[in-house]
C-alpha atoms as one frame of an Amber mdcrd trajectory, in Angstrom:
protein
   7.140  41.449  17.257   5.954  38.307  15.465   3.934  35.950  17.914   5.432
  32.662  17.975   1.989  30.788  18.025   0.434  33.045  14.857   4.322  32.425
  13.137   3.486  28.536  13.885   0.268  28.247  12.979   0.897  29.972   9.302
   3.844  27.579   8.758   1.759  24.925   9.262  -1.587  26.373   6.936   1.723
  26.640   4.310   2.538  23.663   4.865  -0.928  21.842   4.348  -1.583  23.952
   0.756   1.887  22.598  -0.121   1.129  18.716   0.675  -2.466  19.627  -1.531
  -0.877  20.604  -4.090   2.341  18.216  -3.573   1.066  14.764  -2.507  -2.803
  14.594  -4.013  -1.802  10.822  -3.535  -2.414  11.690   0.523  -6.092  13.282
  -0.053  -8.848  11.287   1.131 -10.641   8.855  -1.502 -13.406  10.013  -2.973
 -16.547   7.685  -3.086 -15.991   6.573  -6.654 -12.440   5.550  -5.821 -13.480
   4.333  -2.543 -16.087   2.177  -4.120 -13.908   0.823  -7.123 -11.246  -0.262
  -3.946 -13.774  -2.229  -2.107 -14.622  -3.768  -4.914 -11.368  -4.544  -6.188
 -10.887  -5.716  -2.924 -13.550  -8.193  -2.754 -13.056  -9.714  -5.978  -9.168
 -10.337  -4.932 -10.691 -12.210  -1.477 -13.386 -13.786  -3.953 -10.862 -15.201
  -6.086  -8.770 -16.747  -3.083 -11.771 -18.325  -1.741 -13.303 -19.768  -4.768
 -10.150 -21.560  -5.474 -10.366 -23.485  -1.794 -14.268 -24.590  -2.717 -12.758
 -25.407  -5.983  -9.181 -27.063  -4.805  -6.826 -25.902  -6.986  -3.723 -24.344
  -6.712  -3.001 -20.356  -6.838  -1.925 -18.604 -10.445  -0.179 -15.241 -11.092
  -2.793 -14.823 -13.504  -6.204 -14.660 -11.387  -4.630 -12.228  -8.892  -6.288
 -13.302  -6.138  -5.319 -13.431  -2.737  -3.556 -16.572  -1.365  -6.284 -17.622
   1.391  -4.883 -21.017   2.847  -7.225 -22.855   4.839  -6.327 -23.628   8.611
  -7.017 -27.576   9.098  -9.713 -27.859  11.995 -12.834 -26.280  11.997 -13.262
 -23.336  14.516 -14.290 -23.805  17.805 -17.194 -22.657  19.692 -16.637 -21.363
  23.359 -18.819 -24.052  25.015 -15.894 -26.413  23.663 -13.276 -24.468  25.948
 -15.604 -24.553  28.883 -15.632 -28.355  29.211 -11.717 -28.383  29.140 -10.113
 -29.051  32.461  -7.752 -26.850  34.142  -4.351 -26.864  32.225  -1.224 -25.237
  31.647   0.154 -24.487  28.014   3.492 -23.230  26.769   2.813 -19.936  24.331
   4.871 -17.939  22.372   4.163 -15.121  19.752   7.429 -15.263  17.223   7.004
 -12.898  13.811   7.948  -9.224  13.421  10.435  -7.492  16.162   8.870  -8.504
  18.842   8.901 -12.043  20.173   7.394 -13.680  22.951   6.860 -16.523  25.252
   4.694 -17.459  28.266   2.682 -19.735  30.404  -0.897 -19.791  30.593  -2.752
 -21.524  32.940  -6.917 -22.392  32.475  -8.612 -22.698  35.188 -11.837 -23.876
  33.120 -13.232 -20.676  33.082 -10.819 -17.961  32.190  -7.059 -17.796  31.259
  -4.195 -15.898  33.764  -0.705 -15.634  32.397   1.950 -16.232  34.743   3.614
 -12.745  34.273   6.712 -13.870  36.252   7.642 -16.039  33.526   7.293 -14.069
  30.610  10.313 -13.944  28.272  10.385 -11.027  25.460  13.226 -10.164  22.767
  13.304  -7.565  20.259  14.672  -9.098  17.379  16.418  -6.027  15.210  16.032
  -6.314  11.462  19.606  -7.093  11.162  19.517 -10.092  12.864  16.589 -11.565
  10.717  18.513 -13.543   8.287  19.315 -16.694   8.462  21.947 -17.885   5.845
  23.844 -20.678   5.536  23.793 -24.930   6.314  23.049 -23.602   9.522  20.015
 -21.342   8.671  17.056 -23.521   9.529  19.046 -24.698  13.060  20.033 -21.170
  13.982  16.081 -19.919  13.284  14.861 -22.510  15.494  17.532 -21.859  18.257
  16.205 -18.250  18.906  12.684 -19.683  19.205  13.599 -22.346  21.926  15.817
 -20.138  23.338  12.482 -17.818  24.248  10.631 -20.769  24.775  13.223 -22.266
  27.054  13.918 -19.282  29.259  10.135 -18.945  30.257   9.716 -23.194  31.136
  12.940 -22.089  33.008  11.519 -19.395  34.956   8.465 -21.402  35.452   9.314
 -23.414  39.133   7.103 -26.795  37.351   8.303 -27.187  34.029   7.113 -30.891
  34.206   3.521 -29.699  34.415   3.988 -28.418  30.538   3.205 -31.018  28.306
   1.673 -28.713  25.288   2.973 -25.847  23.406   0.959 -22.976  21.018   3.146
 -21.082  18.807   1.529 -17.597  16.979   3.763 -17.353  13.388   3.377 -13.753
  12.205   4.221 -15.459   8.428   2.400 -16.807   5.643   2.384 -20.308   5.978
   0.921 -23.871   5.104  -0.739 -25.721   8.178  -1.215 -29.309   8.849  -3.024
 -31.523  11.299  -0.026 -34.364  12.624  -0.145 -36.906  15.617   1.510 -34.233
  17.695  -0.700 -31.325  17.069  -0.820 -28.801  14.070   2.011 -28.376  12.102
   3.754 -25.425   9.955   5.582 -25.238   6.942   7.012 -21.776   5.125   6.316
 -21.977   1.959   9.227 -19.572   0.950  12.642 -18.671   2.081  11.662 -14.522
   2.124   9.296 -13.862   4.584   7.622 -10.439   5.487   9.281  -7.869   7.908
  12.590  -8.115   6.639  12.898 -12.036   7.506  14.757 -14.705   5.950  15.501
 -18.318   6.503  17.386 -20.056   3.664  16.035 -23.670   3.272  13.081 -23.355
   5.673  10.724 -24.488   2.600   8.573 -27.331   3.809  10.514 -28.211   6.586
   8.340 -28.987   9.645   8.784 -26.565  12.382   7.155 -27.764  15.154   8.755
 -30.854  14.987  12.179 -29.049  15.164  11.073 -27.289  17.959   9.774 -29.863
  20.156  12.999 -31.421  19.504  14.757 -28.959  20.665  13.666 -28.089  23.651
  13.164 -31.580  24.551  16.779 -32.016  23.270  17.613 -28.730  26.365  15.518
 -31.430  28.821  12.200 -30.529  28.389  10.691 -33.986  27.763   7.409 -33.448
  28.967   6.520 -31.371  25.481   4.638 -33.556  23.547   1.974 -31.071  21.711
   1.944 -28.353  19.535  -0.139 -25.993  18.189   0.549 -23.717  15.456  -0.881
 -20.896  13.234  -0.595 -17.440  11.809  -1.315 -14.982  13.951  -4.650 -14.162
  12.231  -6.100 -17.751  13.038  -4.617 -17.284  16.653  -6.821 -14.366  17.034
 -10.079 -15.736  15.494  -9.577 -18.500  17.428  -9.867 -16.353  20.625 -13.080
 -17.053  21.724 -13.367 -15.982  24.580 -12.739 -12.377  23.197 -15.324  -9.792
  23.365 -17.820  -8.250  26.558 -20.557 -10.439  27.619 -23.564  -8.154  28.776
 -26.337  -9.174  31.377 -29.072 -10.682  29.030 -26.122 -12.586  26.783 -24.102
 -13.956  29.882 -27.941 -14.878  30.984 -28.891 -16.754  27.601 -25.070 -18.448
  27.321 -26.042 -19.897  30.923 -28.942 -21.551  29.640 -27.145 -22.479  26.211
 -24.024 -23.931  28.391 -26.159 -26.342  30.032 -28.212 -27.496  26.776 -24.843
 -28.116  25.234 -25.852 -25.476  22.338 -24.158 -22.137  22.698 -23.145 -20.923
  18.785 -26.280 -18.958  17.972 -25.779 -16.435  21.429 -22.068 -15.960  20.019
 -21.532 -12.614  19.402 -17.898 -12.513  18.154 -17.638 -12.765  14.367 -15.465
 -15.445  12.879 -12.547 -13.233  11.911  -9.383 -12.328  13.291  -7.860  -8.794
  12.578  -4.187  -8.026  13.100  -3.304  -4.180  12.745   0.398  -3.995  13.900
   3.771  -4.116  12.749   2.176  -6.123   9.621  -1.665  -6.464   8.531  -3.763
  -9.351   7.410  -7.223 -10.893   8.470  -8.534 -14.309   8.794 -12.321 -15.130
   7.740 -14.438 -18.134   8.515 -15.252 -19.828   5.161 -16.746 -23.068   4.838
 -16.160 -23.785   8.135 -13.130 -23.573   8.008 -11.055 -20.247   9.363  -8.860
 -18.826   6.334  -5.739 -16.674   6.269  -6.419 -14.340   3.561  -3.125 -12.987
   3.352  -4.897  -9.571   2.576  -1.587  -7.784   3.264  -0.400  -8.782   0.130
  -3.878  -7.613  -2.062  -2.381  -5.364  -5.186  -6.071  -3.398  -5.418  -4.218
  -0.240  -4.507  -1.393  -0.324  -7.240   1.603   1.566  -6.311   1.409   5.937
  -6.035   4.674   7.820  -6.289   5.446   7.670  -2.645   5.198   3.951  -2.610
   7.589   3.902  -5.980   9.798   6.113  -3.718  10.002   3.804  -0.654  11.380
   1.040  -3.131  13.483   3.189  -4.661  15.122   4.460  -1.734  14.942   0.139
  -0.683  12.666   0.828   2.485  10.686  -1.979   1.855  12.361  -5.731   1.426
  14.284  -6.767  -1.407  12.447  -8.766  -3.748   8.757  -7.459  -2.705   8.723
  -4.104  -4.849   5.150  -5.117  -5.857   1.945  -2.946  -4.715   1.759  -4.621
  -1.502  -1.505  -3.038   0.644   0.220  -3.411   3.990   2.870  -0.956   2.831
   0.067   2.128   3.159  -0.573   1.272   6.659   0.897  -1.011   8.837   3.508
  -0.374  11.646   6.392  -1.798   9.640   5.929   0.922   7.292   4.687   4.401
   8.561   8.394   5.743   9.182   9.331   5.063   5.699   6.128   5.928   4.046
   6.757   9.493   5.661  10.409   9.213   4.311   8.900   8.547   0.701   6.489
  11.497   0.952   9.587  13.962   2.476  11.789  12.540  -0.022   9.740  13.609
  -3.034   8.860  17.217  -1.455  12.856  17.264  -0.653  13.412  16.770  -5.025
  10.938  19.849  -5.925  13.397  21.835  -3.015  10.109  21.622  -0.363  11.597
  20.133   2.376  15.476  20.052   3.461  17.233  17.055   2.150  19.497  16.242
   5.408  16.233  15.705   7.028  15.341  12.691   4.659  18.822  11.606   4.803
  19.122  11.350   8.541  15.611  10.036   8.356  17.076   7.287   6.070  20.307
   6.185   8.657  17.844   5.782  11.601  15.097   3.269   9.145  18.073   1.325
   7.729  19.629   0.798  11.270  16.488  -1.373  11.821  14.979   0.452  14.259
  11.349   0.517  14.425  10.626   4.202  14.730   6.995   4.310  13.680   5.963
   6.526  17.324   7.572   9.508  15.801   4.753   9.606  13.607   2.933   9.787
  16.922   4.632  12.294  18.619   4.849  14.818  15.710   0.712  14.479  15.270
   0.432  15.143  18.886   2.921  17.358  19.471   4.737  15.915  21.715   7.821
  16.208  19.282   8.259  19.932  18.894  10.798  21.776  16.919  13.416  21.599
  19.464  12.964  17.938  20.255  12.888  17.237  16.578  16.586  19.051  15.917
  17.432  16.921  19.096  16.475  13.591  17.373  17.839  14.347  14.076  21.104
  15.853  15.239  20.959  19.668  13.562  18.112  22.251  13.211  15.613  21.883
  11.586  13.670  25.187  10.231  10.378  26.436  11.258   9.159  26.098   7.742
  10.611  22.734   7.247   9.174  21.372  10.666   5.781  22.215   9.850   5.965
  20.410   6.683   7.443  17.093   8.620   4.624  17.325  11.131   1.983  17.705
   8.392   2.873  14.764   6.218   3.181  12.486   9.001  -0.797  13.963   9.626
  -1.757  12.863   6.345   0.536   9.763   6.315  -1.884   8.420   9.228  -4.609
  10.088   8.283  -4.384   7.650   4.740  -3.467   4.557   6.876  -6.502   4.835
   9.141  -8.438   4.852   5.690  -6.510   1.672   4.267  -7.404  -0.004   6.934
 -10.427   0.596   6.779 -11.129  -0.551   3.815  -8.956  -3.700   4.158 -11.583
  -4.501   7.064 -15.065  -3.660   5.270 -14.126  -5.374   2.325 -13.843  -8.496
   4.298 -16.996  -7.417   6.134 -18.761  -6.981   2.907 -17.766 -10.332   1.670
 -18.773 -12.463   4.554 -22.007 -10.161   4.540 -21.245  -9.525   8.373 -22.736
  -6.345   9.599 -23.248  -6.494  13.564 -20.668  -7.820  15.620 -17.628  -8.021
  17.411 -14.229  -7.872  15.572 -11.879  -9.715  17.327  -8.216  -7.498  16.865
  -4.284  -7.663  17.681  -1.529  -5.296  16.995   0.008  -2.474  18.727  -0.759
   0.259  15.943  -4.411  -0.430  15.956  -4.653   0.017  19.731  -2.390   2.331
  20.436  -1.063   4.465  17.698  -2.203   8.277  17.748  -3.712  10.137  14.503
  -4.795  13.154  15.862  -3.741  16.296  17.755  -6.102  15.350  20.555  -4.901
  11.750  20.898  -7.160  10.287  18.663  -6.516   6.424  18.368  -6.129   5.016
  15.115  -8.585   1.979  15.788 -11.034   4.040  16.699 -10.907   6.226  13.562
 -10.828   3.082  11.659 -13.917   1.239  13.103 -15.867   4.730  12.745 -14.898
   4.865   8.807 -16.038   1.307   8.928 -19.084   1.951  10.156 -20.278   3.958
   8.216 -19.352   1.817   4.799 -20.484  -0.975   5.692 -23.643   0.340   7.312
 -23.606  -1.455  10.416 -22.940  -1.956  14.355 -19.675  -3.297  14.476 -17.546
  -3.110  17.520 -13.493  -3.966  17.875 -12.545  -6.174  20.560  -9.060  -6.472
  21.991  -8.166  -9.706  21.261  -5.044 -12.466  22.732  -3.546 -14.525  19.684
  -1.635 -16.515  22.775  -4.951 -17.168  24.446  -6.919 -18.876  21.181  -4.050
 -20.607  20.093  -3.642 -21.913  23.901  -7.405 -22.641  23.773  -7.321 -25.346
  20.482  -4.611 -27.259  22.130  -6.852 -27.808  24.921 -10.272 -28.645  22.755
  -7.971 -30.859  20.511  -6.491 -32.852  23.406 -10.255 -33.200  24.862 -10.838
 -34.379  21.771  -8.193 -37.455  21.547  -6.087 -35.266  18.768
């Protein structure tokens, strides 16, 4: 009698001489090509930044990356400490999951009144906004979060400021009532669309409309990508003994910058990708999701074929290897091609294909099939017929390699910026659910860590992630900016 392990184990060995052979485009770079993408890489940052030193607008033809300046310099944490205690409205909107909040500062730390919190999925379905009514409709479901957590919140009249986290390319600018944002195009990323949302003002709306629901105390805003938010988090990061000891001395000599030891950069590894960078002293949205360095390998060609990635942005988009967003349908891509040489069972791509294009966000499978948590049976469960032995173990090894390639994306998306600011010690302030908490190994391996370790060793430094709060450094430049007579 066959045992069931031994029969398991050589479906899988099968399975990973297939995907060799199969997918080479899933094989870890080799240094040469892992040297020719960081430099690619670099030059496409380069390019983005030169043109801010140099002010001039972006071309298709330099192929750099768009890099839009956010209007106030960054601030230092000694800033925050001389803020009184205050309350501040803050909501995360961008990607499926939105959110909105109260924080309170009590001049030494933030606490989030939990109670309060107010959290929608938003499927991809209901992303589009069409119509006269496209721009009004968009900013209803934003005050509508906002709203329901001043609600909850027994002193809505203590509220009088408001930081919003955009998870979309936009333009920024400083205004009597805060800092302002713009889109800058009607399709945004993660399946989003507002029709006629170019250049209109969207704080302004906003403010309007919740003061319009009775919220008159409002009178601030704040807004930025969610990159900025997070390098603006400055209170992110440990503080050892000897630090915490210098910063003490430092607080009360009104000089604390040189003890800081969180870089100026914000990373966001989750549904989407991107990373801010202090340039000029100024911090920049680099918009690195959208670098082209990697070009586009057969299962990327698949995912647009098959339209899992948004209409209109078939281009070789970098986020596409790695990000949340897209590690369902980059396995789909890679089953899909191994299904047309008669490798893999075509129903499984198909049914794999209904659940993406129902707009669920499915990317913990991936997860659970690298873990094993998702075994054969609970596999046929999910899909709705059996699946075979044979076909199972070459599922659960392409979603292996799947994250095994996005751990090394992202890596290089980080050290490239690394390598451009010259930063080699530090802390790395980071969002996002995937880097945090997704799983790329049998033993639970998290994919941050795999990425800083790759990182690491590139870049040749000690670099440390920190868990950053894109609510929290947004909610902290209100407060400086107010102190400031803003």
């Amino acid at each position: 009698m066959n045992n069931p392990r031994e029969s398991a184990n050589g479906n899988q060995e099968r399975a990973a001489q297939i995907l060799r052979q199969e997918l080479p485009e899933l094989a870890v770079f080799s240094y040469d090509e892992r040297e020719r993408l960081l430099a690619s890489l670099q030059q496409e940052i380069i390019i983005g930044l030169n043109r801010i030193r140099q002010s001039r607008p972006p071309t298709e033809a330099d192929s750099g990356l768009p890099a839009v300046p956010y209007p106030v310099d960054r601030p230092k944490r000694l800033e925050l400490y001389q803020c009184p205690p205050q309350s501040v409205l803050a909501c995360i909107c961008g990607g499926q999951e939105w959110r909105a909040t109260i924080l309170h500062w009590d001049g030494r730390n933030w606490h989030e009144e939990k109670a309060v919190e107010n959290q929608r999925t938003i499927p991809e379905n209901q992303r589009v906004f069409r119509g006269d009514r496209a721009v009004a409709d968009f900013i209803d479901l934003m005050a509508g979060l906002a709203g329901g957590s001043l609600a909850r919140f027994g002193r809505p009249a203590l509220i009088k400021a408001m930081a919003v986290s955009f998870g979309f390319p936009q333009g920024n600018e400083k205004v009597g009532y805060g800092i302002e944002a713009f889109f800058k195009t009607e399709i945004l990323p993660k399946h989003w669309l507002v029709e006629g949302g170019i250049g209109v003002r969207l704080g302004h709306l906003l403010l309007g409309e919740l003061q319009h629901r009775g919220y008159s105390n409002l009178q601030r805003t704040v807004i930025a990508n969610d990159t900025i938010s997070t390098a603006l988090d400055i209170t992110a990061g440990d503080e050892p003994a000897e630090i915490a000891k210098a910063n003490s001395g430092a607080r009360k000599n009104g000089d604390l910058g040189k003890y800081e030891r969180v870089l100026p950069l914000g990373v966001v590894i989750g549904s989407g990708a991107n990373i801010a960078m202090e340039y000029l002293g100024r911090l920049v949205n680099l918009e690195i999701g959208e670098a082209s360095s990697l070009g586009i390998d057969p299962i990327l060609a698949r995912m647009h074929k098959l339209g899992l990635t948004p209409k209109g942005q078939h281009g070789p988009t970098l986020e596409y290897y790695f990000s949340g967003n897209y590690q369902l349908p980059r396995l789909v891509g890679a089953l899909s091609l191994l299904a047309d040489r008669g490798l893999c069972d075509a129903r499984i791509v198909d049914r794999f294909l209904e659940i993406v294009r129902s707009g669920k966000n499915e990317a913990k499978i991936l997860d659970r099939l690298i873990t094993g948590e998702m075994t054969s049976e609970s596999l046929n469960q999910y899909l709705s017929f059996e699946v075979k032995p044979a076909d199972f173990s070459i599922v659960k090894e392409t979603a292996r390699l799947v994250m095994a390639k996005a751990v090394e994306v992202a890596a290089l998306m980080i050290s490239s910026v690394l390598l451009t600011g010259n930063w080699h010690k530090g802390e790395i302030p980071v969002v996002g659910s995937v880097f945090w908490k997704a799983k790329v190994g049998p033993e639970g391996e998290v994919f941050g860590d795999q990425v800083m370790k790759l990182v690491n060793a590139w870049v040749g430094g000690d670099l440390k992630a920190v868990k950053a709060d894109e609510l929290r450094g947004l909610a902290g430049l209100d407060l400086i900016q107010v102190k400031q007579d803003f």
